[in-house]
C-alpha atoms as one frame of an Amber mdcrd trajectory, in Angstrom:
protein
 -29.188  15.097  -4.295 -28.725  11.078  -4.410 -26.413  10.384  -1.223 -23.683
   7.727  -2.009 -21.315   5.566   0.254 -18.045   7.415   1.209 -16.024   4.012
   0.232 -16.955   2.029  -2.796 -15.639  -1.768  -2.982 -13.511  -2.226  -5.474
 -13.391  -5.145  -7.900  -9.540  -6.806  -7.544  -8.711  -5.472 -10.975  -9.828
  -2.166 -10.221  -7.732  -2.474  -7.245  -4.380  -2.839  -9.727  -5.835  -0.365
 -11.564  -5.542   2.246  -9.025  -2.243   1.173  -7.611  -0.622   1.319 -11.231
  -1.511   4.879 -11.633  -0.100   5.965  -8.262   3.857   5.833  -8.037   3.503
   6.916  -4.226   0.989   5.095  -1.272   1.528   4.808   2.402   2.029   1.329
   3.550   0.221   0.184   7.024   2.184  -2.551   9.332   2.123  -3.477  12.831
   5.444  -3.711  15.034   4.753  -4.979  18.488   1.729  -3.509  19.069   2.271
  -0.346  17.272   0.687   0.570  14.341   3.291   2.473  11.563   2.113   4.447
   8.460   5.081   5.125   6.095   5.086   6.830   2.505   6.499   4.211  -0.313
   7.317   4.982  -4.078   6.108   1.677  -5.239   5.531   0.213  -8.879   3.524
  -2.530  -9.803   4.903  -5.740 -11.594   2.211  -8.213 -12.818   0.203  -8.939
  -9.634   3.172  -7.284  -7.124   3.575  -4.212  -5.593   7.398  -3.212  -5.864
   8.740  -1.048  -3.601  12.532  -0.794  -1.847  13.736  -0.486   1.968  16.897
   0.410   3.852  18.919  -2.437   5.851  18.213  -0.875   9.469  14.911   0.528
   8.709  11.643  -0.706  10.955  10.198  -1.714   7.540  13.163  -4.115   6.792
  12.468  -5.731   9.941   9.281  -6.868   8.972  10.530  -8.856   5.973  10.369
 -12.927   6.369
């Protein structure tokens, strides 16, 4: 049996690809020194990942 890398680089358009056929990720950010993992339905418009937030929430904070 061949062995294979457990992550394969992906191309940026394969990238989209896979985002467009997933409605739900997890979204990684960083919050004075901690590191947060939430779920997110998302979609993807064009080139941007879509995806909505509570006023309040940690993850409105982050917005600029």
């Amino acid at each position: 049996m061949e062995q294979t890398d457990a992550v394969v680089p992906l191309t940026d358009a394969e990238a989209w690809d896979v985002l467009r056929a997933q409605a739900l990720g997890r979204l990684a950010y960083q919050i004075a020194g901690d590191v947060w993992i939430v779920p997110v339905n998302h979609v993807v418009d064009r080139d941007t990942v879509v995806f909505r937030t509570a006023e309040g929430s940690k993850l409105f904070g982050t917005a600029v």
